[in-house]
N, C-alpha and C positions, 0 to 999 in steps of 0.2 A: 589370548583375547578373553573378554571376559564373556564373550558369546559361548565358549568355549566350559567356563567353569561353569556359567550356567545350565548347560547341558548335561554337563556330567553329576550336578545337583540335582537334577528333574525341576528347574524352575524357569516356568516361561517369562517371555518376556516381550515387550512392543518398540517399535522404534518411529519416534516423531522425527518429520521431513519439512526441510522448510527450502525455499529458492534455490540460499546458497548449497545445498547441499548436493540436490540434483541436478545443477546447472554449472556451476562453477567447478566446483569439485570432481565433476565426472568427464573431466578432460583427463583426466587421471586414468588412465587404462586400468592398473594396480585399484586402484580404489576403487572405480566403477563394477569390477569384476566382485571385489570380497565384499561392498554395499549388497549385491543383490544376491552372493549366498547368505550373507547374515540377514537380509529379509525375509528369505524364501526359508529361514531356519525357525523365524519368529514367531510372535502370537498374530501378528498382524504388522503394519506399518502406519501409521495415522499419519493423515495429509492435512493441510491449510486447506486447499482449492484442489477443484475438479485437474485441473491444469496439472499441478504436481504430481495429481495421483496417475496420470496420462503418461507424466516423464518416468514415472518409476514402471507403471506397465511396458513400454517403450523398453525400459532399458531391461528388460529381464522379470520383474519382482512379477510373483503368480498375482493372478487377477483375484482370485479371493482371500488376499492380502493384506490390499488396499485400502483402505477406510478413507472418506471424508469428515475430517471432523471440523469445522468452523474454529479460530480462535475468538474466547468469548470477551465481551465489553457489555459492562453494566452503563444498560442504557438510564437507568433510576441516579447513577453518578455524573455517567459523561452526558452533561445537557445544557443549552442555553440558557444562564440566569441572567443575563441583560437582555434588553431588545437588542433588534439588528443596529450596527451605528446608520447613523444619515449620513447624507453628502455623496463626494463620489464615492465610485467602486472600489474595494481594497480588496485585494487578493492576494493569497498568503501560502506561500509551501513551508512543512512542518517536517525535517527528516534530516538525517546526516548529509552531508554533499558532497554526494561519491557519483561516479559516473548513472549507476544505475536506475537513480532517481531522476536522473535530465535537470538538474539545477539552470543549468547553463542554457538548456532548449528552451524551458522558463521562459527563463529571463530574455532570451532573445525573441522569445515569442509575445511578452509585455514590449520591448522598445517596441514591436511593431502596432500593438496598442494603443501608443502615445500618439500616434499621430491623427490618430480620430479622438480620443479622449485624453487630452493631453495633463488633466486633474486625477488621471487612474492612481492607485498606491499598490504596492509591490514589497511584501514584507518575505525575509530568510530568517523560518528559527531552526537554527541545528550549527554542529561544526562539523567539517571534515578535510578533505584533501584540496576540492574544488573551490571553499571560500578565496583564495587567493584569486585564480583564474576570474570569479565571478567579479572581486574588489576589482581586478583591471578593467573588468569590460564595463563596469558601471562608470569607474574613472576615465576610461576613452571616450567614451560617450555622452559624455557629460548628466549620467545619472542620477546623480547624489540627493535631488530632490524626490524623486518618485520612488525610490530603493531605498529598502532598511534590510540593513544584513546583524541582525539580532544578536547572533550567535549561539551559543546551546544555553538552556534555558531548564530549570529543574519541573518536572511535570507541569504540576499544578500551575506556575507562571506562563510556561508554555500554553498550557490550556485556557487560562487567564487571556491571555492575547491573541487567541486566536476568534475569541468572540469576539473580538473587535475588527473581524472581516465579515467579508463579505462572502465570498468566491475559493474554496482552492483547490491550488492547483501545483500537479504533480507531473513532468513527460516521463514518465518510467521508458526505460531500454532496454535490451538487451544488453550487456556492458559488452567492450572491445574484448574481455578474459573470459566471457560466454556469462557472467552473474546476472542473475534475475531475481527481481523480487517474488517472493510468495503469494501470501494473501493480500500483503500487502496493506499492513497495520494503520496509517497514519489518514489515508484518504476515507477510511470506515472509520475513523474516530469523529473527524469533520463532519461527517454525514450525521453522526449523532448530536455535533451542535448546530443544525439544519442549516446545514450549509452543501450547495451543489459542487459537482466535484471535475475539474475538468482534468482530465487524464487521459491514458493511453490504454491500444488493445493489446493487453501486455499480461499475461503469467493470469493470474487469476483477480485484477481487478476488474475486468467486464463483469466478474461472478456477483461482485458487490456493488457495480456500480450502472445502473442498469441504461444505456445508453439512449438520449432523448425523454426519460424520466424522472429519473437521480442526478443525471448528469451528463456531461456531453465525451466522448469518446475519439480520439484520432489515432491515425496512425502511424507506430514510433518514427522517430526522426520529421517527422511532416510540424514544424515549426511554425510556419502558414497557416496550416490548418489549427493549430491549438491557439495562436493569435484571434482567430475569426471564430475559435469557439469565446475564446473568452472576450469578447466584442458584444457576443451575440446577449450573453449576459450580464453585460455591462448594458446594456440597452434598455433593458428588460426584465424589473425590478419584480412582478410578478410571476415571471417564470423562475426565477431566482428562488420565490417563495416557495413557487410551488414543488420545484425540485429538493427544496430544503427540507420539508415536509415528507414530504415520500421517500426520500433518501432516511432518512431517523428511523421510520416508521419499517422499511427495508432492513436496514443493519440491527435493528433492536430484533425482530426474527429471526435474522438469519443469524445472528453469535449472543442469540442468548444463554446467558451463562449456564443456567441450570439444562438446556437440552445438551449441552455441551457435557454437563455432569452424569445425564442420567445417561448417556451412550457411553461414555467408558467406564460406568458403570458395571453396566449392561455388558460390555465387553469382556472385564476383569472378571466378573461372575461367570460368563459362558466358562473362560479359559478355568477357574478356578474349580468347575464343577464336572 
């Protein structure tokens, strides 16, 4: 291994954690076990969210191990240069469409949108496994007017369209093979084009998304519940704002780039000295 050559070199070294790594992959007996001695061998272990750093304590890895370090997003790039659009409500998930995201909880949780605001808009940018599944149930349904399933999209366009919501939203799960999301990239990007975020209390998006401030929170699988969150701001074009607002101003603290720099900095120096 090469934990192994670096040892015998005298050179330390750190291991970054993200979801799949602690959740998915540590069903793996074999693996869960030589994860946490090659943690426990390192200079540290750097986490996305409090949350991860909880699973790797959990599973073994020494508690003064651990580090938080935020992934960073230049809030000075990712930012609204249009206004908000008018009209109805558009509300937008941005991510691959695998179970872990809840693509499907979404969108079931929009049909149930439609029948109070039956002008809502519901856009998919990403590809993955679930576009099919999602194409039938809009096609059963007779969807095709309020759903737009994008497809993947290269950043900048992706970002491009996303200002052209209102709302998004994301049910993160725990997947049926135990994956989870980490920090959880895509709904702290939105938050930076002031946009509120309606999501799940899931891995470490409560971290960034501060519940009844930034954004509205439910709990995974509750379908119901992400419906009548996203009702709530469809109603309510000033709370919209103001979660919009606070949500930017939230994520540009909490992953700004340079705090992010000057800690593992900080870090590689300690180890270095």
């Amino acid at each position: 291994m090469a934990s192994d050559l670096l040892h015998r070199l005298g050179k330390p070294y750190f291991i970054a954690v993200h979801g799949f790594d602690i959740t998915r992959e540590f069903r793996d007996p074999w693996y869960a076990s030589e994860f946490v001695k090659l943690a426990n061998s390192s200079a540290g272990v750097i986490c996305a969210s409090h949350h991860t750093q909880n699973l790797c304590r959990t599973a073994g890895v020494n508690k003064d191990r651990c580090l938080v370090v935020r992934l960073p997003l230049d809030g000075s790039r990712l930012k609204r240069n249009t206004p908000l659009p008018e009209g109805p409500v558009r509300y937008v998930h941005l991510g691959r469409l695998v179970q872990k995201k809840g693509p499907l909880q979404t969108l079931m949780a929009f049909h149930s949108v439609l029948q109070t605001h039956s002008d809502a808009r519901l856009t998919f940018i990403g590809e993955g496994p679930l576009k099919g599944p999602l194409n039938d149930y809009v096609q059963a349904h007779k969807l095709g007017a309020s759903v737009n399933l994008l497809g993947a999209m290269n950043q900048a366009d992706a970002l491009a369209e996303l200002e052209q919501h209102h709302v998004f939203c994301q049910h993160s799960v725990t997947g049926m093979d135990g994956d989870q999301e980490g920090f959880a990239l895509s709904p702290a990007e939105a938050a930076l084009f002031e946009m509120p975020v309606v999501s799940t209390w899931h891995n470490g998006i409560p971290e960034h998304v501060e519940h009844g401030e930034t954004g509205l929170l439910v709990k995974e699988w509750d379908i119901e519940g992400m419906a009548q969150a996203m009702i709530r701001l469809a109603t309510d074009d000033q709370l919209r704002s103001k979660m919009g607002r606070a949500g930017r101003q939230r994520v540009m603290k909490l992953c700004d780039p340079q705090t992010r720099l000057d800690t593992l900095s900080q870090q590689l120096n300690s180890v270095i000295a």
